[in-house]
C-alpha positions in Angstrom: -16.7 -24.6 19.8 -14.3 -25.6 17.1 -15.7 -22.8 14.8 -15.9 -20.3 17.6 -11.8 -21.0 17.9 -10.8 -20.7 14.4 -12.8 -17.1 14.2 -11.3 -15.9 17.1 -7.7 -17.0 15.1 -8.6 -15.3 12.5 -9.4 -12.0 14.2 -6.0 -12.0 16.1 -3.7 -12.3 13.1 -5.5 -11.3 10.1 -2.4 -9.8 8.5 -4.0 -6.4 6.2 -3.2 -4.5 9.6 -3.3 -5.9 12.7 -0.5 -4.7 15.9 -0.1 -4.0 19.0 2.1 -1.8 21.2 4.1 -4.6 22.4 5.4 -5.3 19.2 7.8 -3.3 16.6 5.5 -2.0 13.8 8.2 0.5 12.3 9.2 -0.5 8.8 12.6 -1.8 7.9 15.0 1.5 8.5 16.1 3.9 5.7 19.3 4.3 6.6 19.6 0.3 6.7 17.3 -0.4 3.8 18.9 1.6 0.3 15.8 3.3 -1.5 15.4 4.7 -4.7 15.2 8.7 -3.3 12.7 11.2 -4.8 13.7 14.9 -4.4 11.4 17.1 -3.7 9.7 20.0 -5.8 10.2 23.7 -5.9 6.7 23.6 -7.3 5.2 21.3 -4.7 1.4 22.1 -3.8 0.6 24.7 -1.0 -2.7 23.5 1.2 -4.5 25.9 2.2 -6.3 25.6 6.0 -9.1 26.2 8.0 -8.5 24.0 10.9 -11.2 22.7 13.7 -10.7 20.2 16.3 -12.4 17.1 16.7 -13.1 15.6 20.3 -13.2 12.1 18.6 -9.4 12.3 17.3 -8.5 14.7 20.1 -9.7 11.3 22.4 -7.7 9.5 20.5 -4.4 11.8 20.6 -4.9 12.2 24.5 -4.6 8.6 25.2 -1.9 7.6 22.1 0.0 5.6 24.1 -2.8 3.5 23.9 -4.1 4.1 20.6 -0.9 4.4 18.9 -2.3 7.5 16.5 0.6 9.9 16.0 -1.1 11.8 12.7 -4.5 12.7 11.3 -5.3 14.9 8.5 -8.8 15.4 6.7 -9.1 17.4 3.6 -12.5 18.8 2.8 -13.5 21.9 0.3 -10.2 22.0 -1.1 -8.3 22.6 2.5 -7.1 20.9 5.2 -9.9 21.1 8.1 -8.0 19.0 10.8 -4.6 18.9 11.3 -3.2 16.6 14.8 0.2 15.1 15.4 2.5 14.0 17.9 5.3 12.4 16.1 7.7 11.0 18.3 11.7 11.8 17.3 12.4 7.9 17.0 10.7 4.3 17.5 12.4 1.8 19.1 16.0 3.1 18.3 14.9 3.9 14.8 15.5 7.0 14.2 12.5 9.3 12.3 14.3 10.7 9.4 12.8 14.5 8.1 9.2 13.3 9.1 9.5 10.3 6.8 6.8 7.7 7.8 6.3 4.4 6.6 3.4 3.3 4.0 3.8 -0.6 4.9 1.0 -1.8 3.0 0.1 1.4 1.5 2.9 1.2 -0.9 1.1 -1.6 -2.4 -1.3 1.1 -3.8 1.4 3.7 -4.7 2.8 0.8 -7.0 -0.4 0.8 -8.7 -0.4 4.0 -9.4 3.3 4.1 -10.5 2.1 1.4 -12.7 -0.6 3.5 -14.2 1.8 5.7 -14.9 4.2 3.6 -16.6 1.6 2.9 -19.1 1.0 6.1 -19.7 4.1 6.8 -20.8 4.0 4.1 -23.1 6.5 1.6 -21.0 3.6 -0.9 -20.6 1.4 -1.1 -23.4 -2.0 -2.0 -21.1 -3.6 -3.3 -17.8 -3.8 -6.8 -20.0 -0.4 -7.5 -21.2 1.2 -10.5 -20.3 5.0 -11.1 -18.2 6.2 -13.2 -20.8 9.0 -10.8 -21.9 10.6 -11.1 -18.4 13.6 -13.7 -18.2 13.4 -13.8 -14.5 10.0 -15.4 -13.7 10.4 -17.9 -16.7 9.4 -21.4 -15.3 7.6 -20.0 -12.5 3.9 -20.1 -11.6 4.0 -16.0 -12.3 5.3 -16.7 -16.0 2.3 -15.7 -18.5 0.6 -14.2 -15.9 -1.8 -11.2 -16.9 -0.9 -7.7 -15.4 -4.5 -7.2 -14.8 -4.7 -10.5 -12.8 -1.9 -9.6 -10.5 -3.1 -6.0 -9.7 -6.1 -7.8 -8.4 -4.2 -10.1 -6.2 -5.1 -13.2 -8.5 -2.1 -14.7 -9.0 -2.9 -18.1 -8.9 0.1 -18.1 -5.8 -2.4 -19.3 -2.8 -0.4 -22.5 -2.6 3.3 -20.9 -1.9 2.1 -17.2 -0.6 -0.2 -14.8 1.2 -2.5 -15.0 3.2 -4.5 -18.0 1.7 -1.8 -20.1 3.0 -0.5 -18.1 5.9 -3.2 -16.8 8.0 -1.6 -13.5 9.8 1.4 -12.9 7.2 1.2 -12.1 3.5 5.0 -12.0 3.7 5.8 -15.5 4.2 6.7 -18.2 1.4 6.7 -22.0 1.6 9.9 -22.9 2.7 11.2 -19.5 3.5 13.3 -19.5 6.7 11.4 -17.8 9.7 13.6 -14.7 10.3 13.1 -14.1 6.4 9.8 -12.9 4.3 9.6 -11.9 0.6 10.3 -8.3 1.0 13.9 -8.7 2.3 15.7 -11.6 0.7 15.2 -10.3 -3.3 13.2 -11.2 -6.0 15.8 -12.8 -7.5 16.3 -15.3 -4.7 12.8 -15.7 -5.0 12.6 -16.8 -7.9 15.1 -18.9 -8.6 15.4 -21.3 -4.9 11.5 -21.1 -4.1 9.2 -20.8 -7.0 11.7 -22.2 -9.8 9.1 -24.7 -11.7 6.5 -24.2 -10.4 2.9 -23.9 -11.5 -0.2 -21.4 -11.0 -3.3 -22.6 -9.5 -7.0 -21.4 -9.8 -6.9 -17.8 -10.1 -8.5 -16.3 -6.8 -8.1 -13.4 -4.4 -4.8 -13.9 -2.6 -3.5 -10.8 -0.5 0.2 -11.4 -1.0 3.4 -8.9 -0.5 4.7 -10.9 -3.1 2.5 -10.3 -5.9 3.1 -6.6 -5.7 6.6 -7.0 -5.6 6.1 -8.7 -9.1 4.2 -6.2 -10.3 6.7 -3.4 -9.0 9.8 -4.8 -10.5 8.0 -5.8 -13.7 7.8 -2.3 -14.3 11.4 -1.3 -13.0 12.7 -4.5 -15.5 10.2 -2.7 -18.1 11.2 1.2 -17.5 14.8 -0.1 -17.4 17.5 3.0 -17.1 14.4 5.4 -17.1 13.5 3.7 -13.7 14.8 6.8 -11.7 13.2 9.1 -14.5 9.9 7.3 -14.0 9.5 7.8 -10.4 10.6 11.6 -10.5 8.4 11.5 -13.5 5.3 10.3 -11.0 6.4 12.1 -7.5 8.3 15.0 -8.2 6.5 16.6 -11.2 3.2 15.1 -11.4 2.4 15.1 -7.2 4.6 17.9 -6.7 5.8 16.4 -3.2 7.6 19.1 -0.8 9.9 16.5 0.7 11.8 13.6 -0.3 9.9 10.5 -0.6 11.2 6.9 -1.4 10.3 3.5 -1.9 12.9 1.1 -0.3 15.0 -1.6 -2.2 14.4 -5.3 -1.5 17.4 -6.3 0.9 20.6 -4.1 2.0 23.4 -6.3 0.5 22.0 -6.9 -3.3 25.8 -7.0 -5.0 25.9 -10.1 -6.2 22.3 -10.3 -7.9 22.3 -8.0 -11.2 18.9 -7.0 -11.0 18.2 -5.3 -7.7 14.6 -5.7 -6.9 12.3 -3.0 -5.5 9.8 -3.4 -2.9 6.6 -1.7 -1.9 7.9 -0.3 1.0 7.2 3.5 1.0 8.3 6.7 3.1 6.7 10.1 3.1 6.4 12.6 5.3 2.6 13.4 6.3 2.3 16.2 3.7 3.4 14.3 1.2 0.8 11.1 1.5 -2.0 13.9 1.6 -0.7 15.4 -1.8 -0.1 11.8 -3.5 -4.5 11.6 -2.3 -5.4 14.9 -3.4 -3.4 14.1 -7.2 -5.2 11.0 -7.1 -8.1 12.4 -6.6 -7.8 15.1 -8.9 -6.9 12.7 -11.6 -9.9 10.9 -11.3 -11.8 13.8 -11.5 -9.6 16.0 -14.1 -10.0 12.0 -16.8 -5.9 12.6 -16.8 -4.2 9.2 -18.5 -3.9 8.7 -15.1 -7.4 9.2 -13.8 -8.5 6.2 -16.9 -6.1 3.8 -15.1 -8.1 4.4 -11.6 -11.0 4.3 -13.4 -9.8 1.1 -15.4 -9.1 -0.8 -12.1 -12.2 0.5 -10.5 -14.5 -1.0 -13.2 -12.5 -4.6 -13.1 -12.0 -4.9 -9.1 -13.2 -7.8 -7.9 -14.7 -9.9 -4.8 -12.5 -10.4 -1.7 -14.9 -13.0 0.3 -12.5 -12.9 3.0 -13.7 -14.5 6.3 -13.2 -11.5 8.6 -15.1 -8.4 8.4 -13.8 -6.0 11.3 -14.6 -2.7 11.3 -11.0 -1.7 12.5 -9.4 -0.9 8.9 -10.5 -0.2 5.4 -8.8 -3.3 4.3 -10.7 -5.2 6.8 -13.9 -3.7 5.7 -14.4 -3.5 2.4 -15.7 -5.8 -0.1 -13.7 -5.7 -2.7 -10.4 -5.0 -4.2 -9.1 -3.9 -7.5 -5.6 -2.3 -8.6 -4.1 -3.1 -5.3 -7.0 -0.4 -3.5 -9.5 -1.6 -1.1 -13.2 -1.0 -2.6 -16.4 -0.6 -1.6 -16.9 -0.1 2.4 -19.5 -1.9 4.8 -21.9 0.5 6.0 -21.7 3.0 3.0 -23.9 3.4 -0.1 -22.2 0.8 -2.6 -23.0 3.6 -4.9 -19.7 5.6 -3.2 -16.8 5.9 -5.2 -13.9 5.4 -2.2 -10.2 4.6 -2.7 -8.9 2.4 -0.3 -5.1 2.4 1.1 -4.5 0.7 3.7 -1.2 -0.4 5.7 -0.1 -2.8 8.5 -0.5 -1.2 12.2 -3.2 1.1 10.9 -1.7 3.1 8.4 -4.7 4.3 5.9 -5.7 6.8 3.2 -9.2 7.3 2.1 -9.9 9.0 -0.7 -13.6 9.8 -1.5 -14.1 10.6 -5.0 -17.7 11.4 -4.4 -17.2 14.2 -2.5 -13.4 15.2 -2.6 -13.1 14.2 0.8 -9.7 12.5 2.3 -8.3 11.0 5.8 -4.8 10.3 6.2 -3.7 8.4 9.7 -0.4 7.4 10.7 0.5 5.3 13.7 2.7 3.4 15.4 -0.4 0.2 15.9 -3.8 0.0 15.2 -5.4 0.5 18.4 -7.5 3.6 17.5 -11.3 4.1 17.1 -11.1 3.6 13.5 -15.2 3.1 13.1 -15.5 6.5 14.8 -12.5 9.1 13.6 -12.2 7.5 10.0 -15.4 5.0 8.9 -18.1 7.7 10.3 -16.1 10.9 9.0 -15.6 9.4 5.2 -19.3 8.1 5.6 -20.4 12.0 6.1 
């Protein structure tokens, strides 16, 4: 009986995506929450279309209120073949701004690819450097710390963060203050009242917000001035976005810390997260600098063995995880070559390398038939 109760726990808040429609799953707001704003191209890709409808995600759309689906997109043969929305003007009092919707956990992928960009242009020398040129995680447990380790969510942090120590919130810190998490209050605060002296443990997989927040301003405290320059450098003319996209600062009121820390937190209208995929994709398929850093992370993922397999999200139900992208899916040929982004209420990009196949979903909570419109459609 006493296993039977601790599964059942673990079903309910198992953090990588789990809401409901009784709670607030919109992201922190952007006109609260300063970002670091990328400007849209003149030269952004044009998708071309050949659009059918689907009674699966048309099921799904009918009943949203339920589901909590507001966007689906799959790109096959180099168009889009489905195309459904129902976008509502604003959630909860927060206001929808130009179609911009949030990543949540997404983001934590688009920093990985940000990163693989950054090494690229010769700001970070490789996936295997070590932080110890970076003043403010000196006597902390992330000092030293490999960057390949951290992509990988081995930080050696299971003891202060994530989800390790916190079943249902890879947010939370030890000692943090309930109405605070690590995305809000500033790395700097972090460091400095919560992880000042102390040490890593036994480097295992630990799916922590925190970890990518490392990672992210590592490489804002590494790009420096050119932080701006980097991102336009990644969005604007390598993606070509059509919109504005952004990724959201750490807290609103950041004046008295001197270095303003970045979170993962991403916006993007729906467009936009399908061009980021098909760039991706392309990359991997074009060996780009950027296509070698996928590849990199793909050949150096490593185990989850996390207790819950639900078949309810890709980062629920995959086996492993490298880069900050969910790897390899139950059910499909191990064999499969399938990028994994996945975000909290049900946000998800797949990306399937194999045969240039992608799924973006947007929604408010993850109460949709994932297994049906997304598992079974990627699985072909």
């Amino acid at each position: 009986m006493k296993k039977i109760l601790i599964v059942i726990f673990i079903l309910i808040f198992s953090t990588s995506a789990y809401a409901n429609k009784n709670k607030n799953t919109w992201d922190y707001p952007l006109r609260v929450y300063e970002g670091w704003v990328v400007k849209g191209s003149e030269n952004h890709y044009k998708f071309k279309s050949n659009l059918r409808q689907d009674k699966n995600v048309l099921k799904e759309f009918k009943n949203n209120k339920n589901t909590g689906i507001i966007s689906y997109l799959l790109f096959e043969n180099d168009q889009i073949v489905i195309d459904e929305s129902d976008i509502p003007s604003s959630v909860q009092g927060d206001e929808i701004i130009d179609g911009m919707l949030p990543s949540h956990s997404m983001g934590k992928s688009l920093v990985s690819y940000v990163t693989g960009h950054a090494i690229c242009e010769g700001y970070i020398d490789n996936i295997n450097v070590k932080l110890n040129d970076w003043p403010l995680i000196q006597n902390t447990l992330y000092e030293d710390s490999i960057l390949l380790d951290l992509l990988n969510m081995k930080g050696g942090d299971q003891k202060w963060v994530g989800e390790r120590r916190n079943v249902g919130s890879d947010n939370r810190i030890k000692g943090l203050k309930k109405e605070e998490n690590v995305n809000v209050i500033g790395l700097v605060k972090v460091m400095n009242k919560y992880l000042k002296g102390t040490e890593k443990s036994k480097l295992i997989y630990n799916y922590s917000a925190l970890t990518t927040n490392v990672i992210m301003n590592y490489v804002k405290f590494k790009a420096g001035d050119n932080w701006d320059k980097l991102l336009h450098k990644v969005f604007n003319e390598h993606v070509g976005v059509k919109n504005n996209v952004q990724f959201q600062k750490s807290k609103k009121y950041l004046k008295y810390e001197d270095f303003v820390s970045a979170r993962y937190s991403f916006y993007a209208n729906r467009y936009d997260y399908l061009r980021i995929a098909k760039t991706m994709m392309d990359d991997w398929h074009n060996d780009t600098c950027a296509g070698k850093y996928l590849k990199t992370i793909y050949e150096n993922r490593v185990k989850k063995k996390d207790k819950t397999k639900q078949a309810t999200d890709v980062g629920l139900y995959t086996k492993s995880y490298g880069g900050q992208i969910h790897f390899d899916i139950f059910g499909i040929d191990k064999k499969r070559k399938i990028l994994g982004l996945s975000g909290f209420a049900g946000q998800q990009i797949l990306i399937d390398l194999d045969n240039k196949r992608i799924i973006v979903v947007s929604s408010l909570y993850r109460n949709y038939n994932w297994k049906k419109i997304v598992h079974s459609v990627i699985k072909g």
